[in-house]
C-alpha positions in Angstrom: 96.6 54.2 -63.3 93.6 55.1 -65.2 93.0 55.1 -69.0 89.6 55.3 -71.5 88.1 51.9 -72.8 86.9 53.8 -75.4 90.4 55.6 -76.4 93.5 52.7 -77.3 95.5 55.8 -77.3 94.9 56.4 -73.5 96.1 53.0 -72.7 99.3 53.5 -74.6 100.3 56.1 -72.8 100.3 53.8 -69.4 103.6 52.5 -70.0 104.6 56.2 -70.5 103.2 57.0 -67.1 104.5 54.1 -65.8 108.0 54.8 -66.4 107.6 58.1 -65.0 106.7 56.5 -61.6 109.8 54.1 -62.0 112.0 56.6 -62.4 110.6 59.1 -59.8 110.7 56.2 -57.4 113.7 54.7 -56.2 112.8 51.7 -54.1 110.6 48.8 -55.7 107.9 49.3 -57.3 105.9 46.4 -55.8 106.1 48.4 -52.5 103.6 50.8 -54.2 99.6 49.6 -54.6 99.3 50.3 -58.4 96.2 49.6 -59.4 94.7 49.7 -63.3 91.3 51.1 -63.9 89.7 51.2 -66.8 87.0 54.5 -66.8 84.1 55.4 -68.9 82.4 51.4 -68.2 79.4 53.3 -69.0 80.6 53.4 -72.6 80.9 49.7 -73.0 79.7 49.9 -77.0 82.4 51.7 -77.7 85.5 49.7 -76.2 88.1 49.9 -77.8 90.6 48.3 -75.3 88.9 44.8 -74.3 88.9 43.9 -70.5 91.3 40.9 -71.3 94.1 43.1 -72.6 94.4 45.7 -70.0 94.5 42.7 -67.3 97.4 41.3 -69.2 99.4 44.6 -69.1 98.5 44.9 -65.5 99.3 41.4 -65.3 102.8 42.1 -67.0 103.7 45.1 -65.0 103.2 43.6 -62.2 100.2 45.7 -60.9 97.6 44.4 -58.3 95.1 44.3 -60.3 92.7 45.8 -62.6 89.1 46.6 -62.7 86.3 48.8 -64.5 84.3 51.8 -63.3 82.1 54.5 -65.0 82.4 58.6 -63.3 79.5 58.9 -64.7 76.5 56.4 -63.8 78.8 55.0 -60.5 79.4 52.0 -61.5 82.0 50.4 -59.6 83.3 53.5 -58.2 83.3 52.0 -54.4 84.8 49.1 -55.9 88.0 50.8 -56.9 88.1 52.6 -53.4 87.9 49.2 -51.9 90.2 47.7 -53.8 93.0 50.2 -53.1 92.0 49.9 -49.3 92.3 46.1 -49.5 95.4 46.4 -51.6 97.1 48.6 -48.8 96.2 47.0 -46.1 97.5 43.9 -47.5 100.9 45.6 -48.0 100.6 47.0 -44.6 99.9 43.2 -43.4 97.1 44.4 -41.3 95.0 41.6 -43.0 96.9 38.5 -44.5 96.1 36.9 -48.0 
């Protein structure tokens, strides 16, 4: 899931997107890699959604994690790639915790 730091409004509507997902999906939800990124890092002066929040509600929801990137300047844009690829090969128990 991915949502503005500098828009609140686009982290409101994760729990909308989030419910779609539950109900589209009929086993457990842990058995998907959900990940929460927060985009436009880049934009840090504008935050409007601070770091600590959105890892609570990633935290709450039971998502594996959440990080930061920026489209536009790169940053941590491998990280999110690697993350997922960790995340899912975790799940797939081809590496162990």
């Amino acid at each position: 899931f991915m949502f503005d730091i500098t828009r609140y409004s686009s982290l409101r509507n994760f729990q909308d997107w989030l419910n779609i997902v539950r109900q589209g999906y009929k086993g457990p939800l842990e058995q998907i890699p959900l990940l929460m990124v927060g985009s436009k890092l880049d934009l840090e002066y504008k935050r409007a959604v601070s770091r600590d929040e959105a890892f609570e509600l990633a935290k709450k929801n039971n998502l594996f994690g959440y990080i930061e990137c920026s489209s536009k300047d790169g940053q941590n844009v491998q990280e999110v790639f690697l993350e997922i690829a960790r995340i899912m090969m975790k799940k797939a128990k081809i590496i162990t915790t």
